[in-house]
N, C-alpha and C positions, 0 to 999 in steps of 0.2 A: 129613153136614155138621154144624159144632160149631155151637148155637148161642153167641147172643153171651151170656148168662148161662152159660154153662158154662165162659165163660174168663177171662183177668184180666189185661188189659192193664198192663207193669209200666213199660217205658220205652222210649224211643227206641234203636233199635240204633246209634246214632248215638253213643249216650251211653257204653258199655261200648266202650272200645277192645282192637283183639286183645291178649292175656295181662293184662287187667286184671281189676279185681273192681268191683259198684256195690253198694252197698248198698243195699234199697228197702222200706219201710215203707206197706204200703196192706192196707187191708180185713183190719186185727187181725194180719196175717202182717208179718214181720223175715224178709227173704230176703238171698239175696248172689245176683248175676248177673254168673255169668261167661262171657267171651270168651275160650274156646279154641281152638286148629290151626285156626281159619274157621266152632267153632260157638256157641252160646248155648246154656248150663245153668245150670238155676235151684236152689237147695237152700234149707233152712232154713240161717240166719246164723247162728246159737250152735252153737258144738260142744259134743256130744252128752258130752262131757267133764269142762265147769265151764263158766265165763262168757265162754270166749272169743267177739269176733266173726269167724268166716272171712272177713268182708269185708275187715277189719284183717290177715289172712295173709298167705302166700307162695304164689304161683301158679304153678307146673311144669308145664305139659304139662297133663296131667286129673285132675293130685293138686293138693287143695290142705291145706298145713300152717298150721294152728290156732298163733298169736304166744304164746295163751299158755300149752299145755303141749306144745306142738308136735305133738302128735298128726295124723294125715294121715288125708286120706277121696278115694277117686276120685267125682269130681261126678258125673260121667257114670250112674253107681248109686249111691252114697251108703256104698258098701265100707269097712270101714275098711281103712287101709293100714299105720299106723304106730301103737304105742301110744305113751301111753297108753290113746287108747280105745277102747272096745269095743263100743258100742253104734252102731249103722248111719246114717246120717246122711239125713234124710228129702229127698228129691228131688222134683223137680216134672216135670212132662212141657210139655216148650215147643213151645207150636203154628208150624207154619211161617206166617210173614209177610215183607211186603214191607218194613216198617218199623220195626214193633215188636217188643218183647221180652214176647211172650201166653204166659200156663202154661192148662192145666185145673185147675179147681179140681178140688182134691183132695173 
């Protein structure tokens, strides 16, 4: 069982509607929580590219594309999909809940 310090409650699943993105800001982390095909995936919000925010993107299925060099990452593992970039985009692992949207702290 996880304890509760090993995880990090980020928002209501209430709040991310299916194919959208939330942006969420707690304990020093800038995430994007998305709502894909019925799951929750969590990544770091800046692409690993320049300054974009992924929260600000475009959301397709389990790619999302980066507004400002459009570059694409699959959530789901942090792959890149599309250049420009090239570097892996850090992913969170989301605890199942009844309510909320929990990662393990990395």
């Amino acid at each position: 069982m996880t304890e509760a310090s090993d995880t990090l409650e980020l928002c209501a699943r209430a709040d991310v509607a299916e194919g959208s993105i939330l942006k969420v800001e707690t304990d020093g982390l800038v995430l994007a929580v998305y709502h894909a095909e019925g799951a929750f995936y969590v990544t770091d919000d800046t692409c690993t590219h320049g300054p974009g925010s992924l929260s600000e993107g475009y959301l397709d299925g389990h790619v999302i594309e980066c507004d400002f060099h459009n570059g694409s990452f699959d959530i789901r593992d942090g792959e890149v999909v599309a250049p420009p970039c090239v570097v892996k985009l850090k992913t969170y692992k989301v605890i199942p809940h009844e309510t909320m949207v929990v990662i393990a702290r990395a």
